[in-house]
C-alpha positions, 0 to 999 in steps of 0.5 A: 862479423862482429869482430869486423864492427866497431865498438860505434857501430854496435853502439848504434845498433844497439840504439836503433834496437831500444827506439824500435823495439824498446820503446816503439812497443813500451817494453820498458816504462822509463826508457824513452825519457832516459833514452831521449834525454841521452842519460844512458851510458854506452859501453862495449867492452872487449872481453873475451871471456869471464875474467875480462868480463867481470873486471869490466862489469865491476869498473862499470859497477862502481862507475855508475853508483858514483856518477850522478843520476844528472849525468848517467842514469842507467848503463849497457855494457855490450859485450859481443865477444864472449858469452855468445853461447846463452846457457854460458851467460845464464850460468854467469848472471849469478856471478854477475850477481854477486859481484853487485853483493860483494861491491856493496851495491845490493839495493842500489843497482841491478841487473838486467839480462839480454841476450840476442838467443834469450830464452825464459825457462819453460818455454820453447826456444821461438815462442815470441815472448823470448823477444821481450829480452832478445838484444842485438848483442849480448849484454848487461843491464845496470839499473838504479834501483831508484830508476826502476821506483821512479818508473812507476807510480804505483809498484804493482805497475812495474810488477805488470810489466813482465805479462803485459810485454808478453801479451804486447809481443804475442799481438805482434807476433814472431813474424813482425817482430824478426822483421823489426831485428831484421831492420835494425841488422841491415841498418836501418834507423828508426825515430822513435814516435814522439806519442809513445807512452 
């Protein structure tokens, strides 16, 4: 099915997916003013394994530490035909990782990992905190470390973060969650609450 969906459609997917569960449940404290101000970039590749990955990773790498903040702030390389297999791209955020070091961009831009079967260690495989990373596509996260600094005021905020969305997802619950992704499979197109934090 995925292979039938063109890169706009799983571009608009993948939005949906940030305005209703991103932002609607303030997962992510600097989202909705980058999101609304359209300063993220969109791009799915079509890799089909680790070489072509990683060449796209890098060329997107290298794009955004050069592309000012005004234009691009953060960026989601979507890449729905390789590492469908969550172990396979657990095992290959570590050579994500040290492409950032070998590019030179430690301290400049990090990654963020989703994945639509994401699951944190030590927890079983539908406990509801998993959803805090579960994305309708595999996916790599380029954050500027400058972003994630301006997100909150204070540093012990942004150390907060990964317990409160845990706490926030277990109120919600398993069920209202998979009736989130559910809407955003069939299509549907939330707007996202003008209110939210």
């Amino acid at each position: 099915m995925t292979r039938a969906m063109n890169p706009q459609a799983i571009i608009d997917r993948t939005r949906s997916w940030i305005a209703s569960v991103v932002i609607e449940l303030n997962l992510c404290p600097f989202a909705q003013r980058v999101f609304q101000a359209d300063r993220i970039r969109y791009v799915v590749t079509d890799a089909h394994d680790e070489t072509g990955l990683l060449k796209d990773l890098a060329d997107e790498l290298k794009s955004l530490a050069m592309t000012p903040i005004s234009m691009v702030e953060t960026t989601l390389l979507i890449h729905p035909h390789t590492m469908a297999n969550f172990l396979d791209y657990n095992d290959f955020l570590d050579t994500a990782e040290q492409l950032v070091a070998d590019l030179g961009l430690e301290g400049i831009v990090q990654i963020a990992s989703f994945h639509p079967d994401y699951q944190f260690a030590d927890t079983d495989a539908e406990a509801v905190e998993n959803y805090t990373n579960r994305s309708p596509y595999p996916m790599l996260h380029l954050l500027r470390e400058d972003s994630i600094s301006a997100g909150a005021d204070d540093p012990d905020d942004l150390l907060a973060i990964p317990q409160r969305n845990i706490d926030t997802l277990r109120r919600l619950g398993r069920e209202k969650m998979l009736k989130k992704l559910q809407a955003i499979k069939a299509g549907v197109k939330p707007t996202p609450r003008c209110d939210a934090p």
